[in-house]
C-alpha positions in Angstrom: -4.4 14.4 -11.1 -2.1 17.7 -10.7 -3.0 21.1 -8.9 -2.5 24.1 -11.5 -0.5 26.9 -10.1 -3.2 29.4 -8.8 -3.5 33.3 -8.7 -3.8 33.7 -4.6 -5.4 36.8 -5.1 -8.9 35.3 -6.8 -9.5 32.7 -3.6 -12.9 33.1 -4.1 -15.8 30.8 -3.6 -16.3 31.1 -7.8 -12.7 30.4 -7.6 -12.9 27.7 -6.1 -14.7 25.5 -8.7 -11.8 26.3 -11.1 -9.9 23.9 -8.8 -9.5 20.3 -9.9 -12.0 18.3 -8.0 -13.2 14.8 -7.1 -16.8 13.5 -7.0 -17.1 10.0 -4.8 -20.8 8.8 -4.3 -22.3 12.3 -5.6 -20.0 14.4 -3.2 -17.3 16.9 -5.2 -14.5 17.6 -3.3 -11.0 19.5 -4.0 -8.4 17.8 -5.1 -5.7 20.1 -4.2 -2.3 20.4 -1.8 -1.9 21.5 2.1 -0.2 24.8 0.4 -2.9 25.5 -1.7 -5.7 24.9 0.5 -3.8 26.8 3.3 -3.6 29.7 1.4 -7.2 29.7 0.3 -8.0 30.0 4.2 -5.8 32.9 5.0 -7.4 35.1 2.4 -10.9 33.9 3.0 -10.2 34.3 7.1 -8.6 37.7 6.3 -12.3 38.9 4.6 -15.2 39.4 5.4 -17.6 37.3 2.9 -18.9 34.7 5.1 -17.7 31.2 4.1 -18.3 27.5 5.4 -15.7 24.8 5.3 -16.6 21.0 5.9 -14.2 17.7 5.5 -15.6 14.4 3.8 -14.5 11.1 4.8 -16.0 7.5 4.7 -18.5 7.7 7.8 -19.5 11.3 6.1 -20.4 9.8 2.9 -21.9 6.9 3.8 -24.3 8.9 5.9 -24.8 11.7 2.7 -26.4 8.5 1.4 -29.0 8.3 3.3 -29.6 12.0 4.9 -30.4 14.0 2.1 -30.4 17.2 4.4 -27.3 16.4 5.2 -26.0 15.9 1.2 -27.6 19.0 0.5 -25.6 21.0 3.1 -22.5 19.4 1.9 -23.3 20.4 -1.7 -23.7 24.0 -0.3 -20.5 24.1 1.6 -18.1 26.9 -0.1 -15.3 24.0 0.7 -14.9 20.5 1.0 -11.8 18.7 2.2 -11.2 15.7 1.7 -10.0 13.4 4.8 -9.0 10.1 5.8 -7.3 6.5 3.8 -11.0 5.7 3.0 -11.7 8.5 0.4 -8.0 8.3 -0.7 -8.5 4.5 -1.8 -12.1 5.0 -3.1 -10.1 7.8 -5.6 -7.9 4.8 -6.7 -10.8 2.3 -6.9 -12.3 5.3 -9.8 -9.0 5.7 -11.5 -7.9 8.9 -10.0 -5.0 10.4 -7.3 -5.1 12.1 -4.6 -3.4 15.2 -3.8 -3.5 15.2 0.0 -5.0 14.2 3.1 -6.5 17.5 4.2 -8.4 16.4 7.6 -8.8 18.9 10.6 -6.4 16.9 13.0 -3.3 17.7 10.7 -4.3 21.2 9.3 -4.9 23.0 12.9 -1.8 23.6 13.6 -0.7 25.5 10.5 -4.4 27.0 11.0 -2.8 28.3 14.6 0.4 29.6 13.2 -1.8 31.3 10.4 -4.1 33.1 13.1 -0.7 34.0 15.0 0.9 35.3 12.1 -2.6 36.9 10.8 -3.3 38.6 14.4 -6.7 36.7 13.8 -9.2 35.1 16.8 -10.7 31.4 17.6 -13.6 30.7 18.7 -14.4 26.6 20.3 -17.3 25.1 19.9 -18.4 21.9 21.0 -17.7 18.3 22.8 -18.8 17.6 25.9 -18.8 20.2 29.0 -15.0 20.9 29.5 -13.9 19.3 26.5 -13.3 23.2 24.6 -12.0 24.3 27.8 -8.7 22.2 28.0 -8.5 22.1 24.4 -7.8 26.1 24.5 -5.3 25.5 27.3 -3.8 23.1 25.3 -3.3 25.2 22.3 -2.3 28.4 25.0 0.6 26.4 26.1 2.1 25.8 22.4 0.8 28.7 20.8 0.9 32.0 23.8 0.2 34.5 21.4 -2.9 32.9 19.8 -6.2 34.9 20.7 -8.8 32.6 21.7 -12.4 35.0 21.4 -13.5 32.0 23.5 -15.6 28.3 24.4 -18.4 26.6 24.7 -19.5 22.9 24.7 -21.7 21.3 22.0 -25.0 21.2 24.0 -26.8 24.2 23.2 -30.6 24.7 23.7 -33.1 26.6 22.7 -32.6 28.8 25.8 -29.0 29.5 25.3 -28.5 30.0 20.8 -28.8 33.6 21.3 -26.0 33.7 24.3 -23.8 31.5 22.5 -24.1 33.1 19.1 -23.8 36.6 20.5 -21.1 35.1 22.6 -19.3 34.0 19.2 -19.5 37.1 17.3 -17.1 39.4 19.5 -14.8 39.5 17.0 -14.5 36.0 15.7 -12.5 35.3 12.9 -12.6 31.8 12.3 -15.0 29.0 14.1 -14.5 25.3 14.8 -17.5 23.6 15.5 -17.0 19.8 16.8 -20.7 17.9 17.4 -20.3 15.0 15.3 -21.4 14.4 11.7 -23.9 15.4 10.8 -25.1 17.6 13.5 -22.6 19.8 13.3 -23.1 20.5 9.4 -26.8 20.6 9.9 -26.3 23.2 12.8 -23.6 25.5 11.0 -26.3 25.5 7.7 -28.7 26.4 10.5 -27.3 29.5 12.2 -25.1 30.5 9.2 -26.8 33.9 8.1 -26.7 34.6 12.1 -22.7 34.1 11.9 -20.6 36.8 12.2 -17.9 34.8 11.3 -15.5 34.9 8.2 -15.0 31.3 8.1 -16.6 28.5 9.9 -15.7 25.1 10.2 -17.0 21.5 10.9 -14.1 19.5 12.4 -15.6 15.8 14.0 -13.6 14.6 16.7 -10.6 17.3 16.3 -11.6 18.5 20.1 -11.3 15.6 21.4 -7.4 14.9 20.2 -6.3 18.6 21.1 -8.0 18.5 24.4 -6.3 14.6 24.8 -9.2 13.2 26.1 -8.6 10.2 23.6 -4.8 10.5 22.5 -4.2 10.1 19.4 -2.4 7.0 17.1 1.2 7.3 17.0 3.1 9.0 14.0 3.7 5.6 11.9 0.2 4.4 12.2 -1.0 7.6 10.7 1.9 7.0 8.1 0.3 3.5 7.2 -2.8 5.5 6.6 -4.6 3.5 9.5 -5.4 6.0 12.6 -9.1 4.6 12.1 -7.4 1.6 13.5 -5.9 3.4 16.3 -9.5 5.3 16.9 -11.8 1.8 16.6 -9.0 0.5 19.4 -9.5 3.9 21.9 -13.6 3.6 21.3 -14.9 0.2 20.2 -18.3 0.2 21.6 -18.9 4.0 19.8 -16.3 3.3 16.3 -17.7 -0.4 15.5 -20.9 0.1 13.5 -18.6 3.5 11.8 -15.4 1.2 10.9 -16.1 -2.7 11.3 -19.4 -2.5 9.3 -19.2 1.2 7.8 -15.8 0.7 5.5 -16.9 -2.5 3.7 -20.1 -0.9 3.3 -18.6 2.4 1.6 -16.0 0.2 -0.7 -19.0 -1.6 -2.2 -20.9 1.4 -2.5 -18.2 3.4 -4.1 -17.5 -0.4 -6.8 -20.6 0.4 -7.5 -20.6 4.2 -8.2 -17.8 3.4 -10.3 -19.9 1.0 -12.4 -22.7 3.2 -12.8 -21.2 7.4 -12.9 -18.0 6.8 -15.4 -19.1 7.0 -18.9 -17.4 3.5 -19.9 -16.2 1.7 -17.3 -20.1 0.7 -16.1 -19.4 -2.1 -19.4 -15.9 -2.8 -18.4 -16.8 -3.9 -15.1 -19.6 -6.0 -16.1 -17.1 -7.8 -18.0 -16.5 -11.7 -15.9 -12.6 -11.5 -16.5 -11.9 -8.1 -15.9 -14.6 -7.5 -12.7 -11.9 -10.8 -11.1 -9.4 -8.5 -12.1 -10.7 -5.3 -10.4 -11.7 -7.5 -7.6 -8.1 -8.7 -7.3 -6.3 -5.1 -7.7 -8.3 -4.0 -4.8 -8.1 -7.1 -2.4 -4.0 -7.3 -3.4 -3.7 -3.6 -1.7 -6.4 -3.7 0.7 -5.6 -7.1 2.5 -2.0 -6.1 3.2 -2.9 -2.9 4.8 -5.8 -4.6 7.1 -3.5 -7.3 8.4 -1.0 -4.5 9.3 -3.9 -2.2 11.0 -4.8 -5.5 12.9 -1.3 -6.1 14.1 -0.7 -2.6 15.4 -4.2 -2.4 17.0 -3.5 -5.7 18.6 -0.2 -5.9 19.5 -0.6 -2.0 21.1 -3.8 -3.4 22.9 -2.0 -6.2 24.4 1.0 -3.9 25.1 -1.9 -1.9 27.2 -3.7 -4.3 29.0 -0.6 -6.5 30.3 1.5 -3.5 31.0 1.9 -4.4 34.8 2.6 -8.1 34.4 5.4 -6.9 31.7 6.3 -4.5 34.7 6.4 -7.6 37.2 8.2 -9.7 35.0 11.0 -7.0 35.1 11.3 -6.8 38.3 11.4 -10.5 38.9 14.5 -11.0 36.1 16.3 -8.0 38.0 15.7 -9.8 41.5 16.8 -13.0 40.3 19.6 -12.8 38.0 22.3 -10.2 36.7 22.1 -8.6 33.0 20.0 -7.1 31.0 16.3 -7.9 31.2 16.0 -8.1 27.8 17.4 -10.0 25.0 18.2 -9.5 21.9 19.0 -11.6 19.2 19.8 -11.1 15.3 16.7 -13.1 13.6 16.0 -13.4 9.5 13.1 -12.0 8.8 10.7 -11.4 5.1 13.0 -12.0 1.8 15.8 -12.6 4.2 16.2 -9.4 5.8 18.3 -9.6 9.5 16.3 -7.7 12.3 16.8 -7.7 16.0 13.9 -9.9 18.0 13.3 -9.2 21.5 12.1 -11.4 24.3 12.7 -11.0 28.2 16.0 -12.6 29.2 15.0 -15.9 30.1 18.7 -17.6 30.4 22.0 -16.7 32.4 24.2 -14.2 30.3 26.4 -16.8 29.3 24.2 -19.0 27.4 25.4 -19.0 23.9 29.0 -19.3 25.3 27.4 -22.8 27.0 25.2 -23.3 24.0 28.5 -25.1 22.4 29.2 -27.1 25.1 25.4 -28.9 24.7 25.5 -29.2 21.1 25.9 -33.3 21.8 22.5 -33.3 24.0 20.4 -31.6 21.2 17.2 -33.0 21.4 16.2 -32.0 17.9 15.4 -33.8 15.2 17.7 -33.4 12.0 19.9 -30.8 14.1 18.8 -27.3 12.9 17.1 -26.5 15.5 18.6 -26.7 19.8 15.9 -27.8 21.7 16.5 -29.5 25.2 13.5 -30.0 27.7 15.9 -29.4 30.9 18.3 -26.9 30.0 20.6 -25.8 32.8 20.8 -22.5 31.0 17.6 -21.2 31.7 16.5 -19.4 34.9 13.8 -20.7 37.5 12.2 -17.0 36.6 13.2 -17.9 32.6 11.1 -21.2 33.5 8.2 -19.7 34.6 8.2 -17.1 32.0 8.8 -19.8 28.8 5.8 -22.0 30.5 3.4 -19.1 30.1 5.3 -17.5 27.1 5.3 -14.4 28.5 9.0 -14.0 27.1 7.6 -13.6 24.1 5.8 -10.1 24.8 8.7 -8.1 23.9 8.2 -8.8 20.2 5.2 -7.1 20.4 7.7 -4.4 19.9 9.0 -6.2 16.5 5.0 -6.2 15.5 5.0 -2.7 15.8 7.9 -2.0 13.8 6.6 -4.1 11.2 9.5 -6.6 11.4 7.0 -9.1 12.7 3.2 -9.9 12.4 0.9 -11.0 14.6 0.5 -14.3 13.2 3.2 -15.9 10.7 5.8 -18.2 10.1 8.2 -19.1 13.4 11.0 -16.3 13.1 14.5 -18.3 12.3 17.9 -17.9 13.6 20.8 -17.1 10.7 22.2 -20.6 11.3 19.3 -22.1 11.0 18.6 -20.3 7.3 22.0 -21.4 6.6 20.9 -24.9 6.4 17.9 -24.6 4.9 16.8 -26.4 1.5 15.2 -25.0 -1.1 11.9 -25.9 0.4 12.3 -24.5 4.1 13.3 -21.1 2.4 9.7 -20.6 1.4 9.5 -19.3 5.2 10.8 -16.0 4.2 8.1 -15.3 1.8 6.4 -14.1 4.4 6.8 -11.7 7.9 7.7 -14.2 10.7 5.0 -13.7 13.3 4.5 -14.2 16.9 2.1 -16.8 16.9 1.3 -19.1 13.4 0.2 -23.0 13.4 3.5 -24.2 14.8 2.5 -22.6 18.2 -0.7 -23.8 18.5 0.3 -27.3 17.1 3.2 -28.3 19.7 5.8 -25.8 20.0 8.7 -26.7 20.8 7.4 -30.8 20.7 7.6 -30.4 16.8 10.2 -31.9 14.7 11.8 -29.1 12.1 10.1 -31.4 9.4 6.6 -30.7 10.9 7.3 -27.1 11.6 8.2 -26.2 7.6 5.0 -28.5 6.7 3.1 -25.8 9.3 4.5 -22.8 7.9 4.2 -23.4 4.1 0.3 -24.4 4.3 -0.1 -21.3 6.4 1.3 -19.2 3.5 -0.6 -21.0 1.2 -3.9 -19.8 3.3 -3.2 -16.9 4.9 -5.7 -14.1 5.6 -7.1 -11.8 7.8 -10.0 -14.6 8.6 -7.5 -17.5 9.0 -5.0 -14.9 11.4 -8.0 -14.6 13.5 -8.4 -17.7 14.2 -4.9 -18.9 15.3 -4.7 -15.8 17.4 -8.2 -17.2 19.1 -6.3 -20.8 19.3 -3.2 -19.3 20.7 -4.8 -18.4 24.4 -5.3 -22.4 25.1 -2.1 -23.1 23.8 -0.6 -20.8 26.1 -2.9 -21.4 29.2 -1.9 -25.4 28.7 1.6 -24.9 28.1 2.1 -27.5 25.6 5.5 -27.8 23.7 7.0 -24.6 26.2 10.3 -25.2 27.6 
């Protein structure tokens, strides 16, 4: 679905329901660009008609479900935006596009050079005690010419509305209210008409970002479309029931809404064939995406946890040995493609010089692999290190990059590929991983044969469910070292 070009100079509310629009689970949305949407604020901050602006995502619909206060104040919002991967896919799931992800995080800054440009005023409100406070330093220090009319914290009581609102309305031209969803829609339809504010605006968790009390996911997992990811790994105990329980829950409610709102498609879907089809579309693009939010979640909480042992592991390659203390080598990766692996230098800098010279003690079976239980190229730190595989943390890295997975077939060397047969090549269907059946069967105690046997019935069962479960198998692997040398 395409925006229509748009007179700027009739943004009005009336106006706004001339724009093309979206309706998931009951809620109508926009459907428009960051352009479009930014200009629509500029003139409505720039007027004095009193407007209210809210953002839909997944957790906010699920709950309009069952609030019906809280789906009426939606309904009544001059502006809805929509926010997050969740509503994006449930558009696909009802055969539609959308425009753009319009959520507060990303639209606050042009917002800020807006109320620069505009000579216009902020006002802060809510989070916990403080929270406002080093959010508007924050925004001071990369924005000194932005007028902030001033703060407050979300905990306001009976005692202190008429402070805070009177507080708010020297000269306010734009409010963002963070208390959660759905207090802070129910409170805006509250004290609305009390408002002297042009445009006023619920924005979740924005406060808590800007302020970087919770920092937020890096730049290519919000490019994957999976910062909830990032925000269920910075606040498990309060994200679970919202993400792990909440996103099924909406995906089946919106299958449904699909069945029963389109005029047609409620017969279509009922139909055995195409329902497996449907079922197939959506598991084909969702599974792909959840493996890769589980990798970077894991590998970056890992990368977190065992920061200081990776810090003590430098050191002791440093103290021990000259070189680098890491080590890169050229591995083949998904449909072939060549990317660098990394692991912590485990060997004396001259081992693939010496690597010829041990060729005739190869300990492998069939000869495309080197394996040798004592060899004199390794370190006594590389020793330790292999025993525990902590030389493998580096590819954590690869995982990040997406050259790796979590869980997957054993990553090969080129001149190993080169003497594959047709049958070892079905390794490259898939992303090598860190971890797959041949770790947790043996290691380095497996013959090639058994390795490609591991690798192609892991391909034939892969899944989020079964990648748990060799990731749960892989800590007694590594605690009882067996197959590490």
């Amino acid at each position: 679905m395409m925006s229509q070009p748009i007179d700027q100079t009739l943004f009005t509310t009336d106006h706004v329901k001339t724009l093309p629009h979206v309706s998931v689970l009951g809620v109508p949305f926009v459907n428009t660009d960051l352009e479009t949407a930014l200009n629509l604020l500029r003139d409505w901050i720039s007027n004095p008609e009193p407007r209210t602006v809210n953002f839909v995502n997944a957790h906010c619909l699920n709950v309009a479900q069952v609030d019906r206060y809280y789906m009426q104040v939606l309904h009544d919002s001059d502006l809805l935006l929509p926010d997050g991967s969740g509503v994006k896919m449930a558009c696909r799931m009802l055969g539609q596009e959308l425009e753009a992800n319009l959520n507060g995080t990303d639209l606050l800054p042009h917002l800020c050079d807006m109320l620069v440009a505009e000579n216009k005023r902020l006002f802060l409100l809510g989070a916990a005690p403080g929270v406002a406070d080093r959010m508007a330093d924050k925004l001071r220090e990369r924005w000194p010419m932005l007028e902030i009319s001033g703060v407050h914290h979300g905990f306001i009581g009976p005692e202190s509305i008429d402070d805070v609102l009177a507080q708010i309305n020297q000269g306010t031209d734009l409010l963002l209210v963070a208390m959660g969803v759905p207090t802070q829609e129910k409170w805006i339809s509250t004290y609305r008409e009390r408002l002297e504010v042009p445009v006023v605006m619920g924005v979740g968790g924005l406060f808590d970002f800007y302020s970087q009390r919770i920092p937020r996911a890096p730049d290519v997992v919000r490019r994957l479309g999976m910062e909830w990811a990032w925000r269920l790994l910075m606040e498990p105990r309060r994200m679970f029931k919202r993400y792990v329980l909440g996103n099924p829950s909406f995906l089946m409610s919106v299958r449904k809404y699909g069945e029963e709102a389109i005029p047609g498609r409620g017969l279509w879907m009922k139909s055995r064939s195409n329902w497996r089809h449907f079922r197939w579309r959506v598991n084909n693009w969702l599974t792909p995406r959840a493996r890769r939010a589980m990798d970077i979640v894991g590998a970056s909480g890992v990368l977190l946890v065992l920061s200081p042992l990776l810090l003590g592991t430098v050191l002791a390659i440093r103290l021990e040995s000259p070189g680098p203390v890491l080590f890169g080598q050229e591995r083949i990766g998904r449909h072939g493609k060549p990317f660098k692996l990394w692991k912590f230098r485990s060997m004396y800098i001259d081992a693939e010089e010496r690597l010829r010279e041990l060729q005739a003690a190869n300990e492998s079976e069939g000869g495309v692999l080197f394996k040798m239980k004592q060899d004199p190229r390794i370190t006594r730190v590389g020793r330790v290190i292999r025993k525990l595989s902590i030389d493998e943390l580096p590819q954590l890295w690869n995982v990040m990059r997406g050259e790796m997975a979590l869980v997957g077939p054993r990553p090969a060397l080129a001149r190993e590929v080169a003497l594959y047969e047709a049958r070892a090549r079905m390794r490259l269907d898939a992303t090598p991983g860190l971890t797959g059946l041949w770790q947790v069967s043996g290691r380095s105690d497996l013959s090639f044969e058994q390795q490609i046997h591991l690798d192609l019935f892991y391909l034939h069962r892969q899944g989020i469910k079964e990648d748990i479960k060799l990731l749960l198998r892989t800590i007694p692997a590594v605690l009882t070292s067996r197959g590490a040398y």
